[in-house]
Backbone bond lengths (Angstrom), bond angles and torsions (degrees), N, CA, C in turn:
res aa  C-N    CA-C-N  psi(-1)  N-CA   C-N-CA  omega(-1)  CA-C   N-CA-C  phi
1 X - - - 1.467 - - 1.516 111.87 -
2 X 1.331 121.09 -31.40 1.067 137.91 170.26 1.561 128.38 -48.36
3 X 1.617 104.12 -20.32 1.459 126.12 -170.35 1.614 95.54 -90.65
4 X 1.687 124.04 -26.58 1.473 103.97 177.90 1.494 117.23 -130.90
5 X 1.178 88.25 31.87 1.690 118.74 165.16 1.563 122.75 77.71
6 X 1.425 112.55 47.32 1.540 144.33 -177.58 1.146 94.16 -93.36
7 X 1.354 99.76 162.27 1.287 107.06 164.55 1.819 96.80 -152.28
8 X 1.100 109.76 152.90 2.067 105.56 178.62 1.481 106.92 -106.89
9 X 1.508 105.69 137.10 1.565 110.89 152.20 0.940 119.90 -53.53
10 X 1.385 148.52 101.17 1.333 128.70 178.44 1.643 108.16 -98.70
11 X 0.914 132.30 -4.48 1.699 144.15 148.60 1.662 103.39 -40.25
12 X 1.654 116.79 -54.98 1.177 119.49 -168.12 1.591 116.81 -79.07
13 X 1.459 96.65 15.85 1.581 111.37 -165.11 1.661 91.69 -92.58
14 X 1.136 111.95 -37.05 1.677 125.67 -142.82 1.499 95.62 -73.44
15 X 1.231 148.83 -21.19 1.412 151.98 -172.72 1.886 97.02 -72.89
16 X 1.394 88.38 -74.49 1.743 107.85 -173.50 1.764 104.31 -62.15
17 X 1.218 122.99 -30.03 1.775 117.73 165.76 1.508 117.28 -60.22
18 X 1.441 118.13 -50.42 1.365 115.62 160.19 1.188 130.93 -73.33
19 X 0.780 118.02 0.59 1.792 131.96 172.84 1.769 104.67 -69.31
20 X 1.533 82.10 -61.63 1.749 98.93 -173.23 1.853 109.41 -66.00
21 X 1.208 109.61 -29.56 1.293 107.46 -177.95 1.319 105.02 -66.55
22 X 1.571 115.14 -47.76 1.772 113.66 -164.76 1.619 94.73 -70.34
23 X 1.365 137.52 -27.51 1.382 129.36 -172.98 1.353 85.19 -78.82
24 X 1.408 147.62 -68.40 1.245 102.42 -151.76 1.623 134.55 -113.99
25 X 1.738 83.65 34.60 1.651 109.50 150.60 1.210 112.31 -72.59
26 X 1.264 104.15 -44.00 1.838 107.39 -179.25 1.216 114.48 -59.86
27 X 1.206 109.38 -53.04 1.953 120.37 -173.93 1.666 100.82 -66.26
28 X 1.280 118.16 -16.60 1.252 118.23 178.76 1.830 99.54 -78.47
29 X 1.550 118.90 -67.10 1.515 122.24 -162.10 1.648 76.53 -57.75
30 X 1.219 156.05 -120.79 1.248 171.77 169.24 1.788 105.65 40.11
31 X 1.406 110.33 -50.11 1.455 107.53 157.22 1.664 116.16 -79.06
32 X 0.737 128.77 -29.42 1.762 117.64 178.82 1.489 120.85 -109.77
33 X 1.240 121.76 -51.78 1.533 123.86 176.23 1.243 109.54 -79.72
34 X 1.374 133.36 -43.57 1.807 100.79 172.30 1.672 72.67 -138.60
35 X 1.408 75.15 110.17 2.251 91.97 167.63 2.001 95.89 -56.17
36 X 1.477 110.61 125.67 1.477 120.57 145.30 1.420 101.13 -155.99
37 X 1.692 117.10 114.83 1.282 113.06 -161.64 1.507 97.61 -81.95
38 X 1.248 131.36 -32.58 2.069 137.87 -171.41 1.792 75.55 -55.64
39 X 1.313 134.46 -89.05 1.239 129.24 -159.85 1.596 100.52 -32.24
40 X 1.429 101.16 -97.74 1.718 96.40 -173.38 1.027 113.64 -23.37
41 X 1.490 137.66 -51.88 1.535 114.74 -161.73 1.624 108.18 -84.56
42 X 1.219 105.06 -20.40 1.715 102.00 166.19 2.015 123.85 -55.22
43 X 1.281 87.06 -33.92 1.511 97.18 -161.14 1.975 91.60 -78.31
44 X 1.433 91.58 -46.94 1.802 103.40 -170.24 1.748 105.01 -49.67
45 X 1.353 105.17 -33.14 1.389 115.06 -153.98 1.522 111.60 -80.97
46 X 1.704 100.07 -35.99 1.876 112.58 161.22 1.354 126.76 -77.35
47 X 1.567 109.64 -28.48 1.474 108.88 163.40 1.842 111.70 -56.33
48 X 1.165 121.87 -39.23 0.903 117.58 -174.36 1.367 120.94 -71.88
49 X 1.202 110.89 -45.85 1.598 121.77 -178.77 1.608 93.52 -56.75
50 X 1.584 124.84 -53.70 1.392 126.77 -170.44 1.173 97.00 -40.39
51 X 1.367 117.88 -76.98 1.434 120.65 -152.10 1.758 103.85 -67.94
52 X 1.569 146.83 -3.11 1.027 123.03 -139.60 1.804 81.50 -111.33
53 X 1.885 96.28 -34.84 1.464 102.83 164.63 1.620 147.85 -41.45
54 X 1.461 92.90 -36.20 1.391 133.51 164.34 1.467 103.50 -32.49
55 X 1.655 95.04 -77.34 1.546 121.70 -161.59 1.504 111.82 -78.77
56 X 1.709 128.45 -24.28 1.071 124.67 165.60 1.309 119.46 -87.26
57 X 1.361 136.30 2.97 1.496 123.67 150.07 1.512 128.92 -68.33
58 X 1.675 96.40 -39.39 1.668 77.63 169.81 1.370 124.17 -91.70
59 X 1.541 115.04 4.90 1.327 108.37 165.52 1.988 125.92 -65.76
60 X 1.484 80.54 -22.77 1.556 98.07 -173.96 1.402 103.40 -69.25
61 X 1.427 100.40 -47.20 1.836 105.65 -175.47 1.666 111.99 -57.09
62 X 1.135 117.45 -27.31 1.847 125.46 -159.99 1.602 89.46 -97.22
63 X 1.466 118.35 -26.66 1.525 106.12 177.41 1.374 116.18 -82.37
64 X 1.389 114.53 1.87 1.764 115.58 -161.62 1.619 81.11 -116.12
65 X 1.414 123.01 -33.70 1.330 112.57 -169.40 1.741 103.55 -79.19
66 X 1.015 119.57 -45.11 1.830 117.44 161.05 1.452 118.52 -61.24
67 X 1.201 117.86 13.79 1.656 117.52 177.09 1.216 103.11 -62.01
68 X 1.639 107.59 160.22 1.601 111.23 160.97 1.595 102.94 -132.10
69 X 1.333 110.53 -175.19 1.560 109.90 169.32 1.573 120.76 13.57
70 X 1.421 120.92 110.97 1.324 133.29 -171.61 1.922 86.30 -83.49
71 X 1.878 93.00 138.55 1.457 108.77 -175.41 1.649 103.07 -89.99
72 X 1.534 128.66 -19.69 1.090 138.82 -158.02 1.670 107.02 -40.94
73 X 0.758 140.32 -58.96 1.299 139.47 175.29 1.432 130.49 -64.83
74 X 2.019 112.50 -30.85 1.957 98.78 125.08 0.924 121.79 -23.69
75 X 1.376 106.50 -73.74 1.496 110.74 -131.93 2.059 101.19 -78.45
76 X 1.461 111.76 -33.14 1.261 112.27 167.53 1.278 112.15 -71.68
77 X 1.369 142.07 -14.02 1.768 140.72 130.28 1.352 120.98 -32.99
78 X 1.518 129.30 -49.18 0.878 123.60 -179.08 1.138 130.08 -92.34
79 X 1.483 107.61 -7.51 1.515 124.52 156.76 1.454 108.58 -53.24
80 X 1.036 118.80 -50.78 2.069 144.52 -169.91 1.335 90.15 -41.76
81 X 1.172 113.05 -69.99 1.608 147.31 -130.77 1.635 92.03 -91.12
82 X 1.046 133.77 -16.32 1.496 147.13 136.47 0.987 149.39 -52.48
83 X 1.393 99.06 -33.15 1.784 129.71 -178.07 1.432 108.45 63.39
84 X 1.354 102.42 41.67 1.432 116.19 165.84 1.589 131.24 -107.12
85 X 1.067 108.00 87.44 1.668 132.69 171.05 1.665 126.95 -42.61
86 X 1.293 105.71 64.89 1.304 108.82 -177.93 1.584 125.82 -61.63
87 X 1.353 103.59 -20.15 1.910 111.85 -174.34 1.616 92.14 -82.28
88 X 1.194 118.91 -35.45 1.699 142.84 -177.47 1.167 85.42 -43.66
89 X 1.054 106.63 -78.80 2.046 131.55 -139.55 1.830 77.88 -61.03
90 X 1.283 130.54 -58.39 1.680 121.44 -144.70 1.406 89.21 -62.15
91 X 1.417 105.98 -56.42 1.806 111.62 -176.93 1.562 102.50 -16.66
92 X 1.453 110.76 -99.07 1.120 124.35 128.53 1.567 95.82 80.95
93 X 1.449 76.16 -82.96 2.079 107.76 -124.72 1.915 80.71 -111.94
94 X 1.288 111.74 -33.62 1.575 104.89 -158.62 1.853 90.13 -87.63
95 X 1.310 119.50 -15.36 1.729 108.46 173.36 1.346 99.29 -92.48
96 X 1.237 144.34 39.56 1.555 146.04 -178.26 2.109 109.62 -156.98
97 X 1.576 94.67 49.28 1.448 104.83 174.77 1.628 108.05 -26.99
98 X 1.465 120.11 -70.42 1.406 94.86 -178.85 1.544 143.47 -67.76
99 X 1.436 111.27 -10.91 0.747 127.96 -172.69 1.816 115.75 -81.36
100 X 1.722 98.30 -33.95 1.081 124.04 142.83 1.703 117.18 -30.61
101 X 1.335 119.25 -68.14 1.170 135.86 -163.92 1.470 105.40 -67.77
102 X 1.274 106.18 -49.08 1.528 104.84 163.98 1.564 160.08 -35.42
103 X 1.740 81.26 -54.36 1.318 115.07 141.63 1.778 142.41 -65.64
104 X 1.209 105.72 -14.00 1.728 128.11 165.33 1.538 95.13 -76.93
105 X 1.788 119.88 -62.97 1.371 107.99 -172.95 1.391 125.92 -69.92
106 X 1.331 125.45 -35.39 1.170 129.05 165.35 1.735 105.09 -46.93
107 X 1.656 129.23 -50.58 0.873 106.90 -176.16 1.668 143.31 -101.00
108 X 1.606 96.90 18.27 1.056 108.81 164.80 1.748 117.36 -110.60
109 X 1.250 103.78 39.00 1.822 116.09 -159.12 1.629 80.56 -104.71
110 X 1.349 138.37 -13.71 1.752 112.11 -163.47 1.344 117.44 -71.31
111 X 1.539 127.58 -23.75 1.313 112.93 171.72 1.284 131.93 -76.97
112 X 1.663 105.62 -29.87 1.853 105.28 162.60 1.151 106.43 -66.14
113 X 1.437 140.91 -30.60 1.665 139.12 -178.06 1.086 103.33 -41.36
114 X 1.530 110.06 -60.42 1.119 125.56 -160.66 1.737 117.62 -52.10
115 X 1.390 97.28 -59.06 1.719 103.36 -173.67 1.817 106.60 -70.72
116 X 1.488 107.57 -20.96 1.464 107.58 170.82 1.137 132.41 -65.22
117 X 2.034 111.06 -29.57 1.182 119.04 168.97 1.438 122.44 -86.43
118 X 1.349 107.30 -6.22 1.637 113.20 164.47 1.074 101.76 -69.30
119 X 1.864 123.02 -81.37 1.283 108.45 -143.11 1.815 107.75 -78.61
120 X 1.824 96.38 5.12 2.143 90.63 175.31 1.955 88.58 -78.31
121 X 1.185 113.97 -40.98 1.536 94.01 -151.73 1.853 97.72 -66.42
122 X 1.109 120.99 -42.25 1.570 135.21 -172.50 1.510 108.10 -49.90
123 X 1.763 108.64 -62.03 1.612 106.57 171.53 1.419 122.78 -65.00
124 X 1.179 121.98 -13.59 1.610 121.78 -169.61 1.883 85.87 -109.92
125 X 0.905 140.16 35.49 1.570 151.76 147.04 1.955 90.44 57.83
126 X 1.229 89.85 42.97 1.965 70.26 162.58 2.086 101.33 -122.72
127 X 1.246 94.81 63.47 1.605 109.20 -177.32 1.944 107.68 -32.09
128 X 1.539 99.88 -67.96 1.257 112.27 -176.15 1.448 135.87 -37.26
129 X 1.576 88.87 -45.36 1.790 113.55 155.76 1.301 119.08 -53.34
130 X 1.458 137.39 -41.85 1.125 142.61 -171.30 1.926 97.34 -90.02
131 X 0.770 130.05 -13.46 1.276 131.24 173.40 1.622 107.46 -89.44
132 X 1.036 122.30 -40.83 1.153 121.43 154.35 1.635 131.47 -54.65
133 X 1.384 103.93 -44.52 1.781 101.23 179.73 1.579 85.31 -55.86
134 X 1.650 126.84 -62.70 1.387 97.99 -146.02 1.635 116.87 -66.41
135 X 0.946 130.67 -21.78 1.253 138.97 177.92 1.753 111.76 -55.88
136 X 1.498 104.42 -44.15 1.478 113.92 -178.89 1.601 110.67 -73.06
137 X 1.701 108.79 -45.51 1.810 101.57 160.41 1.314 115.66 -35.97
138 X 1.161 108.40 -72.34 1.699 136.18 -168.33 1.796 106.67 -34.17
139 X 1.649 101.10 -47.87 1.610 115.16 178.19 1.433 106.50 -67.99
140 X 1.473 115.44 -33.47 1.753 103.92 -146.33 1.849 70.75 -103.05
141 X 1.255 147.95 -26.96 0.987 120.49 176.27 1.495 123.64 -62.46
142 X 1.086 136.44 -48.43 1.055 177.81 169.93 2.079 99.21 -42.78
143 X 1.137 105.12 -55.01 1.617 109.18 165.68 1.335 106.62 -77.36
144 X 1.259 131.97 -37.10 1.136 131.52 -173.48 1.703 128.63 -76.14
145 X 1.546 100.68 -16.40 1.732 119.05 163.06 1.208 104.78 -101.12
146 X 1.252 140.73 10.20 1.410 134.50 -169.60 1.454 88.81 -118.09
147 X 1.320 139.18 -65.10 1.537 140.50 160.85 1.428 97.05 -25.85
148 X 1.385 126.94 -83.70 1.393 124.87 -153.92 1.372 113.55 -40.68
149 X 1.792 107.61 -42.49 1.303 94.11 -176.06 1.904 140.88 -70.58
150 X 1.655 77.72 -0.63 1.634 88.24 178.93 1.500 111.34 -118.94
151 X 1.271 111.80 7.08 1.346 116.71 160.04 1.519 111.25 -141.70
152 X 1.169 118.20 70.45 1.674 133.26 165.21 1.713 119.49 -49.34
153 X 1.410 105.39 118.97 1.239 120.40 176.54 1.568 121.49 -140.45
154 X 1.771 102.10 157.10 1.624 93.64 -168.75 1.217 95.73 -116.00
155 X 1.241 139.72 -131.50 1.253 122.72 -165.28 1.285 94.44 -137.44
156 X 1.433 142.57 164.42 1.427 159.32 -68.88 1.659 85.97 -162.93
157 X 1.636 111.69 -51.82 1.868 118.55 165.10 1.319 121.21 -32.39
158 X 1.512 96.32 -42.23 2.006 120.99 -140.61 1.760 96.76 -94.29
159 X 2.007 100.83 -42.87 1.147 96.49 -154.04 1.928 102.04 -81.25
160 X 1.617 99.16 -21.13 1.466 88.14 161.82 1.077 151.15 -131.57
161 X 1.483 95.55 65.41 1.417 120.87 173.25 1.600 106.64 75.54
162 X 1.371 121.67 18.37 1.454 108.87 -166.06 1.918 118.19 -97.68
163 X 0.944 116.04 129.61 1.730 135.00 164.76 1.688 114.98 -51.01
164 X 1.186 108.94 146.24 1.700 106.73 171.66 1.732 98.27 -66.72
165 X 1.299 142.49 -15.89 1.396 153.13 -159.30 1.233 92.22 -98.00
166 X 1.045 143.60 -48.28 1.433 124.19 164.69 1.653 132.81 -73.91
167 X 1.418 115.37 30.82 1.434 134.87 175.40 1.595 100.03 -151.81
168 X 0.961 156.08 63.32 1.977 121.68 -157.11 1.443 88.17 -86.53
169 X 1.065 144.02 -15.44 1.761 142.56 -160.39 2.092 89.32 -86.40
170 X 1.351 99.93 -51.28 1.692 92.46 -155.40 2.128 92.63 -96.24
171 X 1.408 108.83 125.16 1.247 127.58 -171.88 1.432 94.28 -76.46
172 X 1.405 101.35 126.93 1.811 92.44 -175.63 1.731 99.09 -114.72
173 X 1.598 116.71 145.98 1.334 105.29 -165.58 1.560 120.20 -83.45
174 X 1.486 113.63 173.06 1.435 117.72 161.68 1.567 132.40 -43.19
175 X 0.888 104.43 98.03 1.608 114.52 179.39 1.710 116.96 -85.29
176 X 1.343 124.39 -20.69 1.237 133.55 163.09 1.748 116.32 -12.50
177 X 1.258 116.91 -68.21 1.270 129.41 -156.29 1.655 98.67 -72.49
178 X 0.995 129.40 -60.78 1.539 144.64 169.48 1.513 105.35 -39.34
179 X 1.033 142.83 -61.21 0.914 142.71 -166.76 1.926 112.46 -70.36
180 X 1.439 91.23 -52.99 1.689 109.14 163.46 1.733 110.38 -32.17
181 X 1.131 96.36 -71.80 1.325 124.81 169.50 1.824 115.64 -31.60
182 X 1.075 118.28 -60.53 1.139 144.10 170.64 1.721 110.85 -53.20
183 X 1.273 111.67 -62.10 1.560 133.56 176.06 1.463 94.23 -61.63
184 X 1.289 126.94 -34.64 1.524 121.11 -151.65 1.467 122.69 55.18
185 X 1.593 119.53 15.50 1.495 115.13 142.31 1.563 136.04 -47.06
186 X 1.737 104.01 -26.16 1.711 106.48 176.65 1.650 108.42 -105.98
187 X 0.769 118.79 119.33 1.611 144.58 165.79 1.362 127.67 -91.42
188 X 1.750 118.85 -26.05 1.293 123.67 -169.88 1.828 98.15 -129.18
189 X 1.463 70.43 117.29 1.797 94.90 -176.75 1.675 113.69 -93.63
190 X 1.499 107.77 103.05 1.760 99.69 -176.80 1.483 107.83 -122.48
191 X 1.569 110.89 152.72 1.559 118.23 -168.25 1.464 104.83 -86.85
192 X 1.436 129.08 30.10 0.770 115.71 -144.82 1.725 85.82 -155.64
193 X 0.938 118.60 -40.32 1.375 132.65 171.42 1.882 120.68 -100.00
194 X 1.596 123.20 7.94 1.555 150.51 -131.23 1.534 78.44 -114.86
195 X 1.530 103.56 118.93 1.512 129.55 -177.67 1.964 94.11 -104.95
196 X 1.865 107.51 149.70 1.523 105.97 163.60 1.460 85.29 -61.02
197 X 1.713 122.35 167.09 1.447 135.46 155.46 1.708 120.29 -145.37
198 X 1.319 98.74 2.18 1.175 107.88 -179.12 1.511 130.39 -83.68
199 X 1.517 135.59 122.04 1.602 102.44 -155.87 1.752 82.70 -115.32
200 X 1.048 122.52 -64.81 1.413 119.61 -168.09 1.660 108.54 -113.51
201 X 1.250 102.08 123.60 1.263 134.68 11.99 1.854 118.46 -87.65
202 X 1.644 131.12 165.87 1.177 116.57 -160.63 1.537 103.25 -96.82
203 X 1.524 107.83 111.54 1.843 106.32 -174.96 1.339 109.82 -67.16
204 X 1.661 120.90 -16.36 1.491 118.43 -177.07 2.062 95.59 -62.61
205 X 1.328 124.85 -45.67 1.584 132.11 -162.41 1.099 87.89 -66.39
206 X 1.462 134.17 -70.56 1.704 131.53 -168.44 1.156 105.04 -46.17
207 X 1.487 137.19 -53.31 1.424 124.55 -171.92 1.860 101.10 -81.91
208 X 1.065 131.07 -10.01 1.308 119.21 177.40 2.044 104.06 -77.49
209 X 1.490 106.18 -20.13 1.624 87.88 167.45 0.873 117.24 -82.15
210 X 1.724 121.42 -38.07 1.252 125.60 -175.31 1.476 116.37 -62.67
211 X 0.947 127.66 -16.94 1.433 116.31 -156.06 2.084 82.90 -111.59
212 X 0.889 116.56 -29.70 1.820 129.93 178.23 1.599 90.93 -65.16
213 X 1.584 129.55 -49.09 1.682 106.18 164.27 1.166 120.50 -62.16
214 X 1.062 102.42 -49.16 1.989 108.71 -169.54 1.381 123.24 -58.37
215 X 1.678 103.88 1.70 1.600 108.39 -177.63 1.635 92.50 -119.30
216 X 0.883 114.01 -30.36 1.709 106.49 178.62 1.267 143.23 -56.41
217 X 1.618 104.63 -0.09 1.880 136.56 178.38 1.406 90.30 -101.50
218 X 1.408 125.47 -26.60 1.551 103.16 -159.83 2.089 106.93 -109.56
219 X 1.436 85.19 136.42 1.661 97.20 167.62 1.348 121.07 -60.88
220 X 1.617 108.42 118.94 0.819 132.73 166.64 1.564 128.93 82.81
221 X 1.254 101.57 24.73 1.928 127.07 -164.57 2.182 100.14 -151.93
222 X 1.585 122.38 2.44 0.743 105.44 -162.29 1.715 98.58 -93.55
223 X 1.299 124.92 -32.33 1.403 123.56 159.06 1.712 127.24 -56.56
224 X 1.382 96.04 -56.73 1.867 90.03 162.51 1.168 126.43 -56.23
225 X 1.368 116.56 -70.22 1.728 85.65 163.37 1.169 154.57 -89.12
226 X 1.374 102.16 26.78 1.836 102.50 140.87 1.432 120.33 -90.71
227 X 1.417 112.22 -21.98 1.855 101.58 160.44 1.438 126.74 -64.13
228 X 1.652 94.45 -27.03 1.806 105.26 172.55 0.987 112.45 -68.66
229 X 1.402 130.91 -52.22 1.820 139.63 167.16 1.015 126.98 -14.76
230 X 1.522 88.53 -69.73 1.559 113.95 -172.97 1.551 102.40 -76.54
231 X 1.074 141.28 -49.54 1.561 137.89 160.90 1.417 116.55 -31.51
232 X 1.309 115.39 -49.75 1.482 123.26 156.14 1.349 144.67 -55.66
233 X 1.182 109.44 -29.07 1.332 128.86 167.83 1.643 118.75 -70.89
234 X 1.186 87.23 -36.74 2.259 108.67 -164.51 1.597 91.06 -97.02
235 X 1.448 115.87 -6.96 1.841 110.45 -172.96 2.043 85.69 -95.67
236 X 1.335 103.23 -34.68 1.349 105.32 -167.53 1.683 130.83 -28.66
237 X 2.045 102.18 -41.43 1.186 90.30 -179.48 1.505 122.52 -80.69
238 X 1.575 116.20 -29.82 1.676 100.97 -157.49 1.818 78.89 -94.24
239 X 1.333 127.42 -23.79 1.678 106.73 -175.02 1.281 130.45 -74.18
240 X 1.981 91.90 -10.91 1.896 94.86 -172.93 1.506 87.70 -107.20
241 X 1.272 116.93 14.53 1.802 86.14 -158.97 1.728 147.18 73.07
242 X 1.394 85.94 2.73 1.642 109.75 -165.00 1.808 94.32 -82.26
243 X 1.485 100.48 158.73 1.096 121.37 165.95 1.987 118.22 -76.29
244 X 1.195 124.07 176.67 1.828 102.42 171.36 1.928 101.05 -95.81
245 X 1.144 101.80 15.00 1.560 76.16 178.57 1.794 102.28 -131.84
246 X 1.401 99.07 3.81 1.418 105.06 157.67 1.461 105.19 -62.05
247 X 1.635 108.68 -73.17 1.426 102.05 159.69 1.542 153.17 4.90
248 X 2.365 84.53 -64.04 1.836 80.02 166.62 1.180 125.90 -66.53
249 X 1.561 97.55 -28.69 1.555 106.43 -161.48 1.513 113.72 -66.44
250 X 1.517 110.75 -15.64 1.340 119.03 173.06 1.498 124.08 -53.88
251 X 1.309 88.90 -65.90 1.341 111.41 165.40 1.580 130.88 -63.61
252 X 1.158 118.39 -25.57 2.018 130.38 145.66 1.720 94.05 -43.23
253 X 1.311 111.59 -51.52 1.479 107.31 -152.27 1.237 123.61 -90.74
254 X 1.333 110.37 -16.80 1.432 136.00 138.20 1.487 137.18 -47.78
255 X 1.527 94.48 -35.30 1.430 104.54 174.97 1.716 122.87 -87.15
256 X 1.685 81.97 -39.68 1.853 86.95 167.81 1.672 104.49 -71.42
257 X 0.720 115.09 -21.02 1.977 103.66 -164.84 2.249 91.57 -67.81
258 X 1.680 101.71 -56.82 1.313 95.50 173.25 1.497 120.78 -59.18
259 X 1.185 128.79 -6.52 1.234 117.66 -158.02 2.138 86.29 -105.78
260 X 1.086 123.71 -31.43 1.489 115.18 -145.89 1.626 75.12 -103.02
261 X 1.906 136.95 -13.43 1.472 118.33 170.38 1.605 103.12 -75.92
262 X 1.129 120.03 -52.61 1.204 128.96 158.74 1.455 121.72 -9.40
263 X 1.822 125.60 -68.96 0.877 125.91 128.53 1.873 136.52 4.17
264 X 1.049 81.40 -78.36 1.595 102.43 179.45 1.591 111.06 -54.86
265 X 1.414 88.24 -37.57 2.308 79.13 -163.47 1.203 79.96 -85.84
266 X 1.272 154.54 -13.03 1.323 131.48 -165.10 1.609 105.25 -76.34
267 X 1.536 92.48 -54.37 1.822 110.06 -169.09 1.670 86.15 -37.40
268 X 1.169 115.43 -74.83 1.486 142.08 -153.56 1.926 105.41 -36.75
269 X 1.436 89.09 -54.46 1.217 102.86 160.62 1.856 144.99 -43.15
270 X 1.662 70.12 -64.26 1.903 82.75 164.54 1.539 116.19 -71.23
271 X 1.373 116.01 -26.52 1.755 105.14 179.72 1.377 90.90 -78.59
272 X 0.842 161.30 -74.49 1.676 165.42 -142.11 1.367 73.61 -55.33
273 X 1.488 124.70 -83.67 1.626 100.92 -159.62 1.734 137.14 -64.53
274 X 1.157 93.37 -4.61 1.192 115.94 157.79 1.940 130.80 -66.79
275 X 1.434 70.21 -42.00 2.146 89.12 175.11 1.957 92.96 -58.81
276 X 1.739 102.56 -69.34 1.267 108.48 -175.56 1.471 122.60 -39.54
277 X 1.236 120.34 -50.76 1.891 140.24 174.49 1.687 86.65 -36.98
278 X 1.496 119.90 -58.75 1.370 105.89 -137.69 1.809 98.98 -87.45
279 X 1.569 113.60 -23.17 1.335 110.46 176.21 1.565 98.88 -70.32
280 X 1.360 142.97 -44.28 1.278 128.92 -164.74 1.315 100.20 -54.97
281 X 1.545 113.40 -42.21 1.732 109.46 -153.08 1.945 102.37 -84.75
282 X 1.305 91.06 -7.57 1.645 87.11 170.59 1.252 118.28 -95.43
283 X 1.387 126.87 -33.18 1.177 126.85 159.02 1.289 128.67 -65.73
284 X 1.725 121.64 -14.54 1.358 117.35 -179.19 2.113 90.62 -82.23
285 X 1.304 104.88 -47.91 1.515 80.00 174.88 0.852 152.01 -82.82
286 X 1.354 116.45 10.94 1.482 134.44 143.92 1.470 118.20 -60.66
287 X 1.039 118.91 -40.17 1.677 106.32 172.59 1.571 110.29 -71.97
288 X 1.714 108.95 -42.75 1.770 101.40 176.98 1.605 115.19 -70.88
289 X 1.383 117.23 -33.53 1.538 114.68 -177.77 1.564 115.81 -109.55
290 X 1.354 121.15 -10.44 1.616 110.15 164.68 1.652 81.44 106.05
291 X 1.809 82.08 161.39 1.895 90.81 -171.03 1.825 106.26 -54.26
292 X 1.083 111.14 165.44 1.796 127.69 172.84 1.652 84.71 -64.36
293 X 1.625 159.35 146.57 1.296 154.62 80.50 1.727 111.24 4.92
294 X 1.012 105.13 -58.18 1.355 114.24 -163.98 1.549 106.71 -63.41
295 X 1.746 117.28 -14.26 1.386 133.30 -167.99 1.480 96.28 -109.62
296 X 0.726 124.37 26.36 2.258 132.51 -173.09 1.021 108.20 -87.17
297 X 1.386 140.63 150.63 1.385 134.16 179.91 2.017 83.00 -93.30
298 X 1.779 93.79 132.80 1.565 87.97 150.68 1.178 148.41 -10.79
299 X 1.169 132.24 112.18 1.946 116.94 -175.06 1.101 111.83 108.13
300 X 1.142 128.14 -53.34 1.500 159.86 137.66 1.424 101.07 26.01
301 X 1.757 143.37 135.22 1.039 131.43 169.82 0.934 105.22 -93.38
């Protein structure tokens, strides 16, 4: 961070470091002193997200602070070029107070999602699945600060000229840090003070698929949160400030993150069954042809 003139709170570290330690002390007693694997892997599964969170905010901050050329006026082109009405859409939403309101909760719901779809996927025994969401966050975050930094954008409020007085129903967010950032007035990056800043692609859409699979194995949470998702996703543009094709791109990035874990459990899969294939076929010829020699303990007649 030091290379683009950051600097880290590391004070603001100390909350989320002990956090992660007591989870995976816990996930530790939970595998050995009283075996319950849904616990352990619940606890293992938030330590991780904690700490991975940690480390992807200030990556986000050092990618907004190396930005170049703001895309905002693309990307509000290609909104055009869509026939997508973003001043429309706020209208919209800001003559429909509750609906308004709706859209605030839906889109500030991703961090309880989050720990809900851990400990639903962990207690309802689909472990593997929950090992997967975090891996697929971890990816789509991770693509999603790596994009930003080569296509830098501010938000849709900022880029046109707009006031919280010209919405009062739809709460428009803090733009402070981004801009800081930009100016190079902010230098001190804290987890504790760590704004979203990312506009395109939109990480709220990527985690609204992801977290819309990760509820769809579990009883009795698999309709709500895909009504929550999808509420979240469609709250995304006038509540995050996002453009609509920040949006798609969310959801592109969402889709590849599931698609390349996907990937993964398969490979993982097929070599394991592959390991298995080759012990059967060695052990079946050992019973038809007698042990391998070459497999003898030393000395051995």
């Amino acid at each position: 961070m030091t290379l683009v003139g950051l600097s880290f709170d590391w004070a603001s570290a100390l909350l989320p470091g002990l956090a992660c330690l007591a989870l995976v002390g816990g996930a530790a007693f939970y595998r050995t002193v009283r075996p319950d694997a849904r616990l352990a892997a619940a606890m293992s599964a938030t330590a991780q997200l904690t700490a991975f969170t940690a480390v992807a905010l200030p990556l986000s901050y050092a990618a907004a602070r190396t930005g170049g050329p703001l895309w905002d006026a693309t990307f509000l082109g290609w909104d055009r070029a869509l026939h997508l009405d973003w001043p429309a859409c706020l209208a919209f939403m800001d003559a429909r107070p509750r609906l308004s309101l709706a859209g605030s909760v839906a889109y500030a719901s991703l961090m309880p999602q989050m720990i809900i779809a851990i400990v639903g996927l962990c207690f309802q025994h689909h472990l593997a699945a929950c090992r997967n969401l975090i891996l697929a966050i971890i990816l789509a975050a991770l693509t999603s600060i790596l994009i930003s930094a080569l296509m830098p954008a501010m938000t849709v409020f900022m880029h046109l000229g707009l006031e919280q007085a010209a919405a009062p129903h739809v709460p428009f967010i803090d733009e402070s840090h981004i801009l800081a950032l930009r100016a190079g007035t902010l230098r001190l990056v804290s987890l504790t003070e760590g704004q979203g800043i990312i506009a395109f692609p939109s990480f709220h859409a990527a985690l609204g698929i992801l977290l819309a699979r990760a509820f769809w194995p579990l009883q009795g949470l698999r309709w709500p949160g895909l009504i929550l998702n999808l509420g979240m996703i469609a709250a995304t543009p006038t509540h995050g400030g996002h453009y609509f094709v920040d949006v798609f791109a969310g959801i592109g990035v969402g889709l590849l993150a599931v698609t390349a874990v996907t990937a993964v459990t398969a490979a993982r899969h097929l070599g394991a069954w592959r390991l298995r294939s080759a012990e059967r076929l060695r052990r079946a010829g050992s019973a038809i042809l007698g042990p391998d020699p070459a497999l003898a303990p030393r000395g051995a007649p």
